[in-house]
N, CA and C of each residue as an Amber inpcrd file, in Angstrom:
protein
   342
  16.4780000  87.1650000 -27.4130000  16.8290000  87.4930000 -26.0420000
  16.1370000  88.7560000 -25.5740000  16.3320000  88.9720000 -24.1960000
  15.6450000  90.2580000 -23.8920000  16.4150000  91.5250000 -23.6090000
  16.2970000  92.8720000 -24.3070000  16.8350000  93.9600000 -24.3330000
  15.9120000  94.4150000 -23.2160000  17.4830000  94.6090000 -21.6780000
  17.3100000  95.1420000 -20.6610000  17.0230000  96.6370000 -20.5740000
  15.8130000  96.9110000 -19.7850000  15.3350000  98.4450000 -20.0850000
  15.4620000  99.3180000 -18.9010000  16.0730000 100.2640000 -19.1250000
  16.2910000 101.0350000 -17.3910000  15.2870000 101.9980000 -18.3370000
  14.1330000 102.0660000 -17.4430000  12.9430000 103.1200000 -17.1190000
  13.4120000 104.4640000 -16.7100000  12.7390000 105.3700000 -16.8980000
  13.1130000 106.6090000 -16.4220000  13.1800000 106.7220000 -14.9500000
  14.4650000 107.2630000 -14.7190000  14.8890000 107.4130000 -12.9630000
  13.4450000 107.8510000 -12.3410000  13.2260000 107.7430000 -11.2280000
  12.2430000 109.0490000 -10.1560000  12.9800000 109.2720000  -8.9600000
  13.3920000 110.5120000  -9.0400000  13.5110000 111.3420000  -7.5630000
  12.6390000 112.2640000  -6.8880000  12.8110000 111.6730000  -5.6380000
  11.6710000 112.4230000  -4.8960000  12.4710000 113.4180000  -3.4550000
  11.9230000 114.3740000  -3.8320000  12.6060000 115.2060000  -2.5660000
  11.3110000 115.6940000  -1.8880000  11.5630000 115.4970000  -0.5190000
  10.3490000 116.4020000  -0.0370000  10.1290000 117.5880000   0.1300000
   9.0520000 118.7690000   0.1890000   8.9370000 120.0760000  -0.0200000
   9.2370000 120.4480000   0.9930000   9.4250000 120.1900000   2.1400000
  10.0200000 121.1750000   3.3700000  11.2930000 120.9280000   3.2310000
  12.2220000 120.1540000   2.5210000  13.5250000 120.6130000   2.3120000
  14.1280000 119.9240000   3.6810000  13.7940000 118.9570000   3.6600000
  14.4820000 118.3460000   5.4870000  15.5650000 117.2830000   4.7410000
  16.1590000 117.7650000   3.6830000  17.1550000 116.9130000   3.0180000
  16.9940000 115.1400000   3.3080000  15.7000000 114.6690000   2.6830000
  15.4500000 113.4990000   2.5180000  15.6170000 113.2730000   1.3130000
  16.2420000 112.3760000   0.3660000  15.8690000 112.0740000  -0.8090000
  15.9890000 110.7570000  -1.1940000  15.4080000 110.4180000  -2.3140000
  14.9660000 109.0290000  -2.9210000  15.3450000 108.8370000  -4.1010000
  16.3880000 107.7900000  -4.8740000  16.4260000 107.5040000  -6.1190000
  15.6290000 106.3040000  -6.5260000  14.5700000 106.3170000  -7.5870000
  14.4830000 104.8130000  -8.1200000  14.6840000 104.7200000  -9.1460000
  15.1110000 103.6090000  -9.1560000  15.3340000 102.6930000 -10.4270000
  15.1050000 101.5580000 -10.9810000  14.3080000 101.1420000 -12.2270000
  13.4470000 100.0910000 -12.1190000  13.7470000  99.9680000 -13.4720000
  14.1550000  98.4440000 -13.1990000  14.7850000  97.8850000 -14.4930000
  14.2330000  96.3960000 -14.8770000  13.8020000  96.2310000 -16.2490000
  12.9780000  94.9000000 -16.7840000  13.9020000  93.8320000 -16.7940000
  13.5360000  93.1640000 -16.1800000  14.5140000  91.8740000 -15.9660000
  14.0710000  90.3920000 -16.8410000  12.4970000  90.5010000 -17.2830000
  12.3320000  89.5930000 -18.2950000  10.2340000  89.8010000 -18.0500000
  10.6910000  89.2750000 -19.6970000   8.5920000  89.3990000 -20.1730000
   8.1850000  88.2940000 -20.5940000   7.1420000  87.7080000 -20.1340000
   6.2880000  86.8820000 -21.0200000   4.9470000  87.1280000 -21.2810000
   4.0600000  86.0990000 -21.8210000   2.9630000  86.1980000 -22.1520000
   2.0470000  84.6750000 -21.5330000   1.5180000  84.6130000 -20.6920000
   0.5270000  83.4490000 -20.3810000  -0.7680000  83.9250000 -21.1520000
  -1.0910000  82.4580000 -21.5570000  -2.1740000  81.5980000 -22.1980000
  -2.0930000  82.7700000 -23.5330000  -1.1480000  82.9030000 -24.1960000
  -1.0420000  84.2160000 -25.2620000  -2.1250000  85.1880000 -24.8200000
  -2.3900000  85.3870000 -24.0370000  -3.2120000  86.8540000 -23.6500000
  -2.3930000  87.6630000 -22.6360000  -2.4080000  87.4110000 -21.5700000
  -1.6530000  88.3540000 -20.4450000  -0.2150000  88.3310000 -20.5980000
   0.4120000  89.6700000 -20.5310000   1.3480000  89.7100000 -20.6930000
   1.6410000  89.9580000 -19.1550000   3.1540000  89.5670000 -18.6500000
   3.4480000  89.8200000 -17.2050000   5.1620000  90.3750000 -17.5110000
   5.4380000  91.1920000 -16.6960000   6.7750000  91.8980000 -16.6590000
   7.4210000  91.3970000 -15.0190000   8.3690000  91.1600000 -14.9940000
   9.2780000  90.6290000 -13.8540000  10.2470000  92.1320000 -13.3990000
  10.3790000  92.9300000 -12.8540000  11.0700000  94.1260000 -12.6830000
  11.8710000  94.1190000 -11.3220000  13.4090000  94.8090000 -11.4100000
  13.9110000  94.5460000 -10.4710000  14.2750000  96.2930000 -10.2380000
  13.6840000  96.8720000  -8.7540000  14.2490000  98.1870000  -8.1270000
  15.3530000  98.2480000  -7.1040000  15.7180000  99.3110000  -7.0240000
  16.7030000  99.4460000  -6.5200000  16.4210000 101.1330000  -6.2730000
  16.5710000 100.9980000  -4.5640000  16.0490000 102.5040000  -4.1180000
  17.5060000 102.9590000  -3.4140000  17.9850000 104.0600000  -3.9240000
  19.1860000 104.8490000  -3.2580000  18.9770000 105.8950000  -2.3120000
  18.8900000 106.0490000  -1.1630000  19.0490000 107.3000000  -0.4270000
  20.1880000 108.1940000  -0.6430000  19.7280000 109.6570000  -1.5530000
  20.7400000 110.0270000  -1.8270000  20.8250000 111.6100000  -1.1510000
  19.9450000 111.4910000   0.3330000  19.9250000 112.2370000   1.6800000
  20.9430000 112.4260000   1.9350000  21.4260000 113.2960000   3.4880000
  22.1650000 113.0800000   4.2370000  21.0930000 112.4060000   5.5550000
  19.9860000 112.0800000   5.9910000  19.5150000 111.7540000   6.4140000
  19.4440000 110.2390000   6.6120000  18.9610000 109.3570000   7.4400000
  17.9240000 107.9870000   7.4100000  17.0640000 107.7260000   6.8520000
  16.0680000 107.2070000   5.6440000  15.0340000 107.4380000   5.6510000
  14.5850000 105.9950000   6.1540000  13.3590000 106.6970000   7.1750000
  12.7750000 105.0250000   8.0800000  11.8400000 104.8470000   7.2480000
  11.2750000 105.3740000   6.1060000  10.3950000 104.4870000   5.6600000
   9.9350000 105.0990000   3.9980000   9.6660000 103.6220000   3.1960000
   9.3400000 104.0100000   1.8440000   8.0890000 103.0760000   1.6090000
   7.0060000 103.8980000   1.0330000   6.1330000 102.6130000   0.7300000
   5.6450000 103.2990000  -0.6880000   4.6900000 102.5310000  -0.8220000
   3.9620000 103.2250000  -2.5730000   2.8180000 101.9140000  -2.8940000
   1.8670000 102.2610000  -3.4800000   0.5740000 101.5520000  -3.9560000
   1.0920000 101.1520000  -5.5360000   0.5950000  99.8410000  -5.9910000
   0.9170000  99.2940000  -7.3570000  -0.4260000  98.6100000  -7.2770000
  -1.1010000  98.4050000  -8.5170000  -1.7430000  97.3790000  -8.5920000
  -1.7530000  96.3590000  -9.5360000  -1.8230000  95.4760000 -10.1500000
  -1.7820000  94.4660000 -10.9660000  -0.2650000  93.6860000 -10.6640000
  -0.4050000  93.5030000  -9.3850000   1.1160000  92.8370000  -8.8530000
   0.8280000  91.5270000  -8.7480000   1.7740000  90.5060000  -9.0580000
   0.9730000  89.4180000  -9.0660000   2.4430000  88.5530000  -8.0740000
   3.0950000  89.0490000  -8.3440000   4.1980000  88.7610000  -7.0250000
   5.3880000  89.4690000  -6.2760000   5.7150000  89.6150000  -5.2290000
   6.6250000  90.5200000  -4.6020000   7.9680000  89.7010000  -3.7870000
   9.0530000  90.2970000  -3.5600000  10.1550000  89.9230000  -2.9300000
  10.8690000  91.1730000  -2.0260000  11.2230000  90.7370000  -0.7050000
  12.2880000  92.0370000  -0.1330000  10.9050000  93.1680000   0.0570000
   9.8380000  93.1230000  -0.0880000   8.8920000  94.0670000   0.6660000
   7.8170000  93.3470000   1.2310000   7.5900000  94.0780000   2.2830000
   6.2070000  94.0210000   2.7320000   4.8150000  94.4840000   2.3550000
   3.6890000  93.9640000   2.1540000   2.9960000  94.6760000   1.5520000
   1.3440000  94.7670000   2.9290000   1.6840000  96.0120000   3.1110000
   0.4590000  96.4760000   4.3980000  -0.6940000  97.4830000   4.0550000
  -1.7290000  97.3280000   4.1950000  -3.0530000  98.0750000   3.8180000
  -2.9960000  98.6720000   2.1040000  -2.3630000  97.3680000   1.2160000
  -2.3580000  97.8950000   0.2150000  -1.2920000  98.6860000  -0.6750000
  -0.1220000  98.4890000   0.5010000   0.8880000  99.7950000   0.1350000
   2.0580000  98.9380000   0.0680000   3.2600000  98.5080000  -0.6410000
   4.1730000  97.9710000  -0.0720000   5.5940000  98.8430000   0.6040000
   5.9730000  98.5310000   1.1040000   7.0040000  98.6160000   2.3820000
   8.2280000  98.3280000   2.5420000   9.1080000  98.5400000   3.4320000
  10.2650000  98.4100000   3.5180000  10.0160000  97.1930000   4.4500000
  10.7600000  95.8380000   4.1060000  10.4360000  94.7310000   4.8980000
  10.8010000  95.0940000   6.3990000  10.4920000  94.3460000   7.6890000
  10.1600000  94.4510000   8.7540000  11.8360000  94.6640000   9.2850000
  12.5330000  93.3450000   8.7630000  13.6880000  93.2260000   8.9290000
  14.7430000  94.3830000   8.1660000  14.2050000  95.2180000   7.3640000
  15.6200000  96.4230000   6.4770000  14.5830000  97.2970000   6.9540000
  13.5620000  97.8480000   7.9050000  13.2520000  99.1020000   7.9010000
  13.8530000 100.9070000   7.0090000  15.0230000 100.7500000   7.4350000
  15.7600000 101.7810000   6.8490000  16.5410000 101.7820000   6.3220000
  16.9060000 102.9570000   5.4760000  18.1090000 102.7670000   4.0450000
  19.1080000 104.3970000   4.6970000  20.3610000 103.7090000   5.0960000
  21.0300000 104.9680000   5.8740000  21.2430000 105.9270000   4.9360000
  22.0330000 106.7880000   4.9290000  22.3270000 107.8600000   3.9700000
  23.3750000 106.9980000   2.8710000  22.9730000 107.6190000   1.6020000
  24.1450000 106.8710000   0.8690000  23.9470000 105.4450000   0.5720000
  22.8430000 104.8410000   1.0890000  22.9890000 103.3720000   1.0130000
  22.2610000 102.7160000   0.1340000  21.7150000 101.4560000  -0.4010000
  21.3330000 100.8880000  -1.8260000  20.1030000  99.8820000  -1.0750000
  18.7950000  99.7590000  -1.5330000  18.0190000  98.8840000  -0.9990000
  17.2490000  98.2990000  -2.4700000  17.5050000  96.6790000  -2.2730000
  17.0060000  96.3800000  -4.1350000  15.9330000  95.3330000  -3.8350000
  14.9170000  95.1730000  -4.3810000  13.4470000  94.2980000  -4.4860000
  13.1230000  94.3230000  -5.7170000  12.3190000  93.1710000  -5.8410000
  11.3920000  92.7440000  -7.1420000   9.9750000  92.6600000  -6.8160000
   9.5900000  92.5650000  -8.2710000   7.8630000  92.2710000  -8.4150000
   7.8590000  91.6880000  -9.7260000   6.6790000  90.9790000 -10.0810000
   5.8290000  90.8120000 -11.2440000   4.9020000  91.3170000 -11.1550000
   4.3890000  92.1070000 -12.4270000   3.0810000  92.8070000 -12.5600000
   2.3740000  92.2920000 -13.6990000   1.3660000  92.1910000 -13.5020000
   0.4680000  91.6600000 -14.9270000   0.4740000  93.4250000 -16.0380000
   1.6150000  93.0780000 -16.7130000   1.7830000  94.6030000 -17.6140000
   2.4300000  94.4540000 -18.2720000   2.8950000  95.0840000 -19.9230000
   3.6550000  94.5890000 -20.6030000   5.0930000  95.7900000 -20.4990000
   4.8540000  96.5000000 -19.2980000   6.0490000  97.4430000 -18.7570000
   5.8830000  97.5370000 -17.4520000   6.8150000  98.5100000 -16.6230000
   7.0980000  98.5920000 -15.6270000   5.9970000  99.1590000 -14.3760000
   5.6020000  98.9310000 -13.6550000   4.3320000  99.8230000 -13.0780000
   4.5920000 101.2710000 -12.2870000   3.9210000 102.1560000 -11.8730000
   4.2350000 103.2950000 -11.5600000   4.7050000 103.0330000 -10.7140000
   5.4640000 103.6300000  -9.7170000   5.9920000 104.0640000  -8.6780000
   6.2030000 105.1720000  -8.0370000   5.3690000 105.6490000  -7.2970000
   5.3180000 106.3460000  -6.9460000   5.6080000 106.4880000  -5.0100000
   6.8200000 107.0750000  -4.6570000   7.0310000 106.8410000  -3.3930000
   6.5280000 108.2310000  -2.4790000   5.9850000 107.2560000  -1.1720000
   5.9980000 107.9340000  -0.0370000   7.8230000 108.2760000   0.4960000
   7.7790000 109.0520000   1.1420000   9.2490000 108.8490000   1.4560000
   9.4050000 109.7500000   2.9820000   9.9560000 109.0000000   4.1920000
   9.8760000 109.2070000   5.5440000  11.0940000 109.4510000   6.0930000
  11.0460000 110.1370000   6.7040000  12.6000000 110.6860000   7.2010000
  12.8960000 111.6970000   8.3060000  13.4030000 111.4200000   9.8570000
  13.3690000 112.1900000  10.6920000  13.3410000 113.6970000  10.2390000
């Protein structure tokens, strides 16, 4: 069976201190291996605003994605879908991907906030 892996948290606060903040959390939800060479990871996030703020927008660059759910993906970057733009204060926003990787891919967030 597969031993579920919670990755190391990332919080992101921004440097001017406009009390925006970002939790992620990105957890392996299952691995395989096609044609025994590529390995692919299935990962499920879950982004917390843990602001007192709105934040209207989160995006971040991945590459070796080979499928996405619950984001948009625009000039390369994926997104907060069209329809959940924003995650209020306090609130929970969760998406998936597959990545051709035998772990989780970086994440690294932009993070937007009046």
């Amino acid at each position: 069976g597969n031993s579920y892996l919670v990755t190391p948290i990332v919080v992101y606060v921004p440097p001017d201190g406009n009390n925006c903040g970002l939790l992620v959390q990105q957890t392996i939800v299952a691995q395989w291996v096609n044609s025994e060479i590529f390995p692919f990871t299935q990962v499920a996030v879950t982004y917390q605003n843990t602001g007192t703020k709105t934040i209207t927008g989160v995006s971040f660059a991945m590459d070796k994605v080979d499928q996405y759910w619950n984001v948009d993906k625009v000039n390369n970057r994926y997104q907060l879908p069209s329809w959940n733009p924003t995650i209020a204060a306090g609130q929970y926003y969760s998406f998936g991907y597959i990545i051709q990787s035998n772990t989780v891919g970086t994440l690294t967030p932009t993070v937007t906030c009046p």
